[in-house]
N, C-alpha and C positions, 0 to 999 in steps of 0.2 A: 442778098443778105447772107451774113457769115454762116456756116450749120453750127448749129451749135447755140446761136443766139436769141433772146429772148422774141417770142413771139411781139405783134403790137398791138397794143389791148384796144376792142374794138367791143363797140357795146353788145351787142352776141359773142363776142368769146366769151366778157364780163357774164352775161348771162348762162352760159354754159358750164362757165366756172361755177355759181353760183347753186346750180342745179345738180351739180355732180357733187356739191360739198352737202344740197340736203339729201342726195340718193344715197350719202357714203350715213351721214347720219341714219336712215331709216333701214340702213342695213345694220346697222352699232357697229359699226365702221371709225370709232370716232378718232383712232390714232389718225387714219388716213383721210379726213373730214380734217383734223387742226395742220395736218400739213398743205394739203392745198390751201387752208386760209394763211398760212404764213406764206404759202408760195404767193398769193395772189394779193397780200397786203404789200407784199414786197415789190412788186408789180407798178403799186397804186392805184388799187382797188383799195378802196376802204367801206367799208358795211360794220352795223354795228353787230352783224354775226360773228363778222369774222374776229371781229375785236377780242368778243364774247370769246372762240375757238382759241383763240393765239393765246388769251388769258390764263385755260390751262396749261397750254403748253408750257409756259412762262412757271406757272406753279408747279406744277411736276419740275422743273429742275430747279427748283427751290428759290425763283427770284420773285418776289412776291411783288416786291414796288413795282417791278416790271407788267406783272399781272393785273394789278389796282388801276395802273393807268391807263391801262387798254380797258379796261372797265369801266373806268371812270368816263373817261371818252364815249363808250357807247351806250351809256345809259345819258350822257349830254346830247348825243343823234337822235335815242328812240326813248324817251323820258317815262313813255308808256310800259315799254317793253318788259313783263312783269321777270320773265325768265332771264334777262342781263340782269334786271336792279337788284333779283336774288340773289344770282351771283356774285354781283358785288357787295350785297350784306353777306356774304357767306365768308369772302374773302375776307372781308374787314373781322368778322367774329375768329376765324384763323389768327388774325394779327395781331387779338384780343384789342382791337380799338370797339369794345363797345357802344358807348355813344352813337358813335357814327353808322358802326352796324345796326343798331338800334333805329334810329332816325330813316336809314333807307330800307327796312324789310317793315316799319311799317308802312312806308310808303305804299313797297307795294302793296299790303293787305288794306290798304285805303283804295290803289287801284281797280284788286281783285279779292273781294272778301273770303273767297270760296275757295281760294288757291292754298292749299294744306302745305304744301311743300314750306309757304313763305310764313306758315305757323309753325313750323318743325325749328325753320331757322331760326324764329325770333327767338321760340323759346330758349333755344342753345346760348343765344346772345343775352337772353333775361339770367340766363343762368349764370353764365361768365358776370353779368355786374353783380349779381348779389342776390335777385330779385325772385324767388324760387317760387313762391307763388303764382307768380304772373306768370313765370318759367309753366308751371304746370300747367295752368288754362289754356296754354299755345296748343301743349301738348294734348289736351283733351278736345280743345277744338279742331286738332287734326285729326284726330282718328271721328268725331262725332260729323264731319267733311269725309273721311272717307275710311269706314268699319276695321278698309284692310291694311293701313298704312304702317305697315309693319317696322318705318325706321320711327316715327312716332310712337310706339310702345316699347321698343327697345328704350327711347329716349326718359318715360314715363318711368317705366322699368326701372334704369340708373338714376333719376333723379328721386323713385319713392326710397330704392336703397341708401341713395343721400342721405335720407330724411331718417333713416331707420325703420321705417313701414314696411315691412318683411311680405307683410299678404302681398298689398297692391304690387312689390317687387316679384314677386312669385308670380301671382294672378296674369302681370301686364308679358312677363318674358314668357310664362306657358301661351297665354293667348298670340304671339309672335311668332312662336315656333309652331304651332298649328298652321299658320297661315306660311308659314316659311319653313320645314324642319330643319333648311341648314344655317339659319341664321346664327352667326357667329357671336354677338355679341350677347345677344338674349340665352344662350346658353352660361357664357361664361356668367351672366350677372346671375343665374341661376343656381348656379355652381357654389357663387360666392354668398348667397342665400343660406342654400343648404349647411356652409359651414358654419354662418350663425346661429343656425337652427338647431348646431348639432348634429343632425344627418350627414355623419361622415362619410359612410359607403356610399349615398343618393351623391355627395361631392366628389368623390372618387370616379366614379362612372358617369359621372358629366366631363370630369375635367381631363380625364386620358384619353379620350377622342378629341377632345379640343388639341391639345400639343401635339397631335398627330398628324394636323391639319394647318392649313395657311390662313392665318386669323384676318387676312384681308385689310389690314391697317395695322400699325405699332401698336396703338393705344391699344387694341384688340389683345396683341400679344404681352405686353405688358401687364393686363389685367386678367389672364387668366393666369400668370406667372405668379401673380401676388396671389390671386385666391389659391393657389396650389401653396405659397405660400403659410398662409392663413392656417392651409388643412395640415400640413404638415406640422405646426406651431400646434393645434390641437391635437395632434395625434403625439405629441412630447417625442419630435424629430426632429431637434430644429436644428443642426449640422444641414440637414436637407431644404429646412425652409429655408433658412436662411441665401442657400445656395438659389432657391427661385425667386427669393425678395432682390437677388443683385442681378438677376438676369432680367426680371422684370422694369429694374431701373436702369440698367444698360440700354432697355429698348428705349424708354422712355430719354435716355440722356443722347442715344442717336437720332431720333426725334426732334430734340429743343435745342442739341447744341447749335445747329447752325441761327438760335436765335438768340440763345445768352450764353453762350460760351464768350470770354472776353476778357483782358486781364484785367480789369476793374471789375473785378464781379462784386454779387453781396458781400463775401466773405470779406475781401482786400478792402474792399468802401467801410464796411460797419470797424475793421483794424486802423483804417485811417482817422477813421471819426474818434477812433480811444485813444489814438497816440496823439491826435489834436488836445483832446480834453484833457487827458491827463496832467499837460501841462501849461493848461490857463491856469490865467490870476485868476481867484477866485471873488477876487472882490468885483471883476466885470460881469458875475455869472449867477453873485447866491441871489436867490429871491429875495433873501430878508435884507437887502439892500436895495433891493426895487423902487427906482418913482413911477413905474406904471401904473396906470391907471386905474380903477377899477371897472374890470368886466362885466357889464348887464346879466350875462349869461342866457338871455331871451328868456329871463324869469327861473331860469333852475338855480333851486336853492341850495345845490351844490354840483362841483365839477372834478370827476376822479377820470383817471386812467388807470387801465388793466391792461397790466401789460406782463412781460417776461421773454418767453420764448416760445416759438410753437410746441404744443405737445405739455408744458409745464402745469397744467390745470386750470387754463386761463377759460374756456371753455366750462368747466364745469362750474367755476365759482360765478361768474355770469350766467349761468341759467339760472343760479341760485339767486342769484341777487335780482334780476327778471321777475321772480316770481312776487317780491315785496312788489305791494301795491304804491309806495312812495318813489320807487326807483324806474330809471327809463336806460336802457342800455342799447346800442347800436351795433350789436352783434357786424363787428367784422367789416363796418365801413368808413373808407376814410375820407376824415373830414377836412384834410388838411390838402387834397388838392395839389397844385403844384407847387406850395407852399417850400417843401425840402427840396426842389430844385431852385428857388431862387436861395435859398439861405443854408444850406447844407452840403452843398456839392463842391464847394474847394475852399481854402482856407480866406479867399476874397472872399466868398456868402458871408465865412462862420464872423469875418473880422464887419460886415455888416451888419448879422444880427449882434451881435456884442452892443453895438452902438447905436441899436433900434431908433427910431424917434417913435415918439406918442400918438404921431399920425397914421405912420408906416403900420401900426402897433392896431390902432383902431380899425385900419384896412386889412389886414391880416386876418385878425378876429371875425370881422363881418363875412370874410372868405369861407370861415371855418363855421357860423354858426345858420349861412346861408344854406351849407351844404346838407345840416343839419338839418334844416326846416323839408328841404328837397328831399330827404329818407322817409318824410311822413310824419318825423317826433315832432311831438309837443313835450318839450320840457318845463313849461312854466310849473314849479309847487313842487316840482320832485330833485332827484337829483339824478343828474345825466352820469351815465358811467361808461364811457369812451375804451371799447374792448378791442386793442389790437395787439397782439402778444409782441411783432416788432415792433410799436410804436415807444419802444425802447431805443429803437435809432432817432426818432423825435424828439427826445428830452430836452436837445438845447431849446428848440421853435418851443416846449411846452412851457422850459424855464421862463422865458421872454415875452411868451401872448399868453400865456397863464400863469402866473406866480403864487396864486392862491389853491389852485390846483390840487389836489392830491393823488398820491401815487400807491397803486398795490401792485403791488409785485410776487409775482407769481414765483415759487420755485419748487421743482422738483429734482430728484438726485438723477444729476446729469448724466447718469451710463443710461438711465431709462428715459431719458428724454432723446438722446442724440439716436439711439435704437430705434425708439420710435418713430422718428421722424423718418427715420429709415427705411422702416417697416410698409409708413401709411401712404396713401394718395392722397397727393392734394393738387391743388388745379395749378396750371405751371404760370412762375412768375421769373424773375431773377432771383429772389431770395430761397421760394422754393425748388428752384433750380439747384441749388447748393446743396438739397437734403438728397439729390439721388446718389451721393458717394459718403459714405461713411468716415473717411477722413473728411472731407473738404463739409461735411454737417458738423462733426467736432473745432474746426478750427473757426467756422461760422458762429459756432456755439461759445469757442472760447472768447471772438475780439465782441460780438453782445455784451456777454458778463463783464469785461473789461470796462468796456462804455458805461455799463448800468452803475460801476463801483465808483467812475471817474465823476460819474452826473452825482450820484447820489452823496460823495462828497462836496463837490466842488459850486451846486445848484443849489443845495439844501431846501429841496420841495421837500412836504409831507408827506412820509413814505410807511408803509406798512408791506412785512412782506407776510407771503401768507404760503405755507408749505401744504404741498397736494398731498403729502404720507399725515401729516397732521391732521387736515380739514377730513379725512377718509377715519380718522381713528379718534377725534372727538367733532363730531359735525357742529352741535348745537355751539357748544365752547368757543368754535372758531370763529361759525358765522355769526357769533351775538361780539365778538373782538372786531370784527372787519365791519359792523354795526355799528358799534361807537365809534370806530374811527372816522365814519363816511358820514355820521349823526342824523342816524335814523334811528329809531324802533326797532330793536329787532322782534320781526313778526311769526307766529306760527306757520303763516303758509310757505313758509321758506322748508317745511319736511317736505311738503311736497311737489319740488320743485318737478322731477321727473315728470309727474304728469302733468305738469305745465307746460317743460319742453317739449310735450308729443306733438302740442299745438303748435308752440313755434318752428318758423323757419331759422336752421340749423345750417350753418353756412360751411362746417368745418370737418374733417372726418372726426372730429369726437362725440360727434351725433351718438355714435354705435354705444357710446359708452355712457356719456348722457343719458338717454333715457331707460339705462340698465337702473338709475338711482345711485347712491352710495356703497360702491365695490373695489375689492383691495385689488382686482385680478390682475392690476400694471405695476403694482408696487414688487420693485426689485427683480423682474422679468427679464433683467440685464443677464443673471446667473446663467439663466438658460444660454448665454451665447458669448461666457466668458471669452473662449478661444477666440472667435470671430473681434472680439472686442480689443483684444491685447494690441494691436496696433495702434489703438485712438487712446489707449490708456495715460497716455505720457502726456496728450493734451488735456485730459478730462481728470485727473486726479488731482491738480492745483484746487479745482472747482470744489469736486468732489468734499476735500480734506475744507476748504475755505467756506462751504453752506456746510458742514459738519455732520457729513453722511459716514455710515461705515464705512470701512476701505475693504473690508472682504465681502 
């Protein structure tokens, strides 16, 4: 045999391989545990350890399908194996395929009831679809499984600060760092606590030992960026915050680029969708030339969308409207599926839906009201208020499988809308992808508004728009206007919507602001960061001047 060449695999070498990769594990040896399993799959040796081992290696250099599939594989060999099947829900909630994440981490807490780890995960996965509730029982069944599971309190931690629950966000990262003092991530959300709180010095001296140190993941680093952020913004420094708002979204955009970075991004799709619109006939598009049919609506006695743009107020006037007993709202999920990829994605969809048939039409709808039913609502008697701030890029689908529809439109003056989006963390998508650069948020922001002017002439749905500087400086006036438009009653318990949101799950970062109640503290927040802003000003001023905002 040549020196040099591969040994021949004989079932004790297999076995020896196989033991040197659990002794390399039980040392935390795991770099050198995933290279003998690549050496030894390469071999052909296949185990679903190894699968397992190669899996991260595969993830650590960023090839995820590569990873899924040696996962995939070895949860098909050990169907049992509760530690691969996690994995591989773990991956999938990485790739945000929830569903599917969803589907195999409950497996395995079907396997293994007791196994905390595969409630940490689901939770993560409840959280990514929407499901923040259920998200929290994971979380509380992990730690009530095991007292000390300290990535479970962190977890609880960030998801009560989601919700705006400041205690249990304080309570869950103190009880974490007891059991862990260096735990990274439970300080930073404590940090960011503090500056809600107010406690700026207590945010101070949590948060400059954090940057001092290696936050042990991006997202780590990125979130203590933004709370330094935040303090800095209360401390009226904002040259300074601002400066860790773009370092924070720099990590964040090293992070995601290699998954939405792309020249078809949100931005260039929602510009292509307005330079479509803008110049259709409009006689293939208005409603009021509709032969559609009429919509059942599975009994709601009416059908709105809320929409706009992120950060516009679309949040707060849904909670508001939440809180009437006649109304049912969907906070933040959609129902339309994969609806916009058959009918929105090149000018072959858009010239299909233009020509819908009544059948295609009926099949559509049932898609949409099925999906509806599967969130839990019951909309018979009320009226369903469908809250997606971009389902502004849906208008054509709304025109077409809704024509009776109405539309509110959220706006607020776009220098504080495109800032804030700037500002805030939201869970990463392709759209919210677009808000980690401050140009490419403004250009995001300008082809929207484009599309919403092109629909709203050329569709002519029922549209109301309803301004977040307004509804903030006559609340009743407004909400009893956006009440007759959607015809209902306008009800009393619409003052106290605030404490109605404490109860619901709040899917958006305006939680924070939400259940502050009705407060000016966003309006015109743009001044703060005129300089920083002077770049985006050339896109954002057409806007500005066209909703009829001050220019200074």
């Amino acid at each position: 045999m040549d020196e040099g060449a591969p040994l021949q695999r004989t079932p004790a070498r297999d076995a020896r391989i196989m033991l040197d990769i659990e002794m390399s594990i039980q040392r935390g040896d795991i770099v050198h545990a995933q290279e003998l399993a690549r050496t030894a799959l390469a071999s052909g040796l296949v185990h679903p350890k190894l699968l397992h081992l190669r899996s991260f290696w595969w993830a650590r250099q960023g090839l995820n399908a590569e990873a899924l599939r040696d996962l995939r594989a070895a949860v098909e060999m050990a169907p049992e194996d509760v530690l691969v099947r996690n994995a591989y829900g773990i991956l999938l909630s990485t790739m945000e395929q929830w569903p599917q994440s969803i589907e195999q981490l409950r497996a395995v807490i079907r396997i293994k009831p007791d196994f905390a780890p595969a409630h940490v995960a689901l939770g993560w996965s409840m959280e990514g679809a929407g499901d923040l509730d259920v998200a929290r029982s994971h979380y509380e069944m992990a730690i009530a499984l095991n007292p000390n599971f300290v990535e479970a309190m962190v977890r609880l931690a960030a998801l009560a600060y989601r919700r705006a629950d400041w205690r249990v966000a304080r309570e869950m990262s103190e009880r974490a760092l007891r059991v862990n003092p260096d735990q990274y991530a439970a300080a930073a959300t404590l940090a960011a606590v503090a500056v809600i709180e107010g406690n700026l010095d207590r945010a101070e001296d949590l948060i400059h030992p954090l940057l001092a140190r290696k936050p042990g993941s991006p997202q780590n680093g990125a979130m203590v960026r933004r709370a330094l952020g935040d303090l800095r913004h209360a401390q009226g420094r904002y040259a300074q915050a601002f400066t860790a708002y773009s370092a924070s979204n720099r990590e964040k955009y090293a992070l995601y680029a290699p998954q939405y970075e792309s020249a078809r991004n949100a931005a260039s799709y929602s510009a292509g969708l307005a330079d479509y619109f803008e110049h259709v006939d409009a006689s293939r598009w208005s409603v009021r030339r509709s032969r559609t049919p009429d919509d059942g609506r599975d009994g709601a006695k009416g059908h709105v969308f809320l929409i706009g743009f992120p950060r516009s107020g679309t949040t707060l006037l849904e909670n508001v409207l939440a809180s009437h007993p006649d109304i049912c709202t969907l906070s933040e999920r959609d129902a339309f599926g994969d609806l916009p990829l058959a009918y929105l994605d090149d000018a072959n969809g858009f010239g299909r839906l233009a020509g819908i048939s009544a059948a295609e039409v009926e099949a559509a709808r049932a898609i949409y009201w099925s999906k509806v039913r599967g969130f839990g609502e019951r909309v018979a008697g009320k009226v369903l208020v469908d809250k997606m701030p971009l389902a502004t890029m849906k208008l054509p689908l709304v025109a077409k499988l809704f024509p009776k529809a109405k539309i509110l439109f959220a706006l607020r003056d776009p220098r504080d809308v495109v800032l804030s989006c700037f500002r805030r963390n939201f869970g990463m998508n392709p759209a919210m992808f677009e808000l980690l650069s401050l140009e490419r948020a403004a250009r995001f922001y300008a082809a929207v508004m484009r599309l919403s002017v092109a629909a709203r002439q050329k569709f002519e749905l029922e549209w109301h728009e309803i301004r977040n500087e307004a509804l903030i400086e006559n609340f009743e006036g407004r909400t009893r206007e956006v009440c007759a438009f959607i015809d209902v009653q306008w009800d009393a318990r619409m003052r106290d919507f605030a404490d109605h949101a404490r109860a619901r799950t709040i899917r958006t970062p305006s939680s924070i602001q939400v259940v502050r109640g009705i407060n000016s503290d966003g309006i015109g927040h743009w001044r703060h960061y005129k300089a920083q802003l002077e770049p985006v000003m050339p896109i954002l001023m057409p806007w500005v001047e066209r909703f009829g905002y001050n220019l200074d």
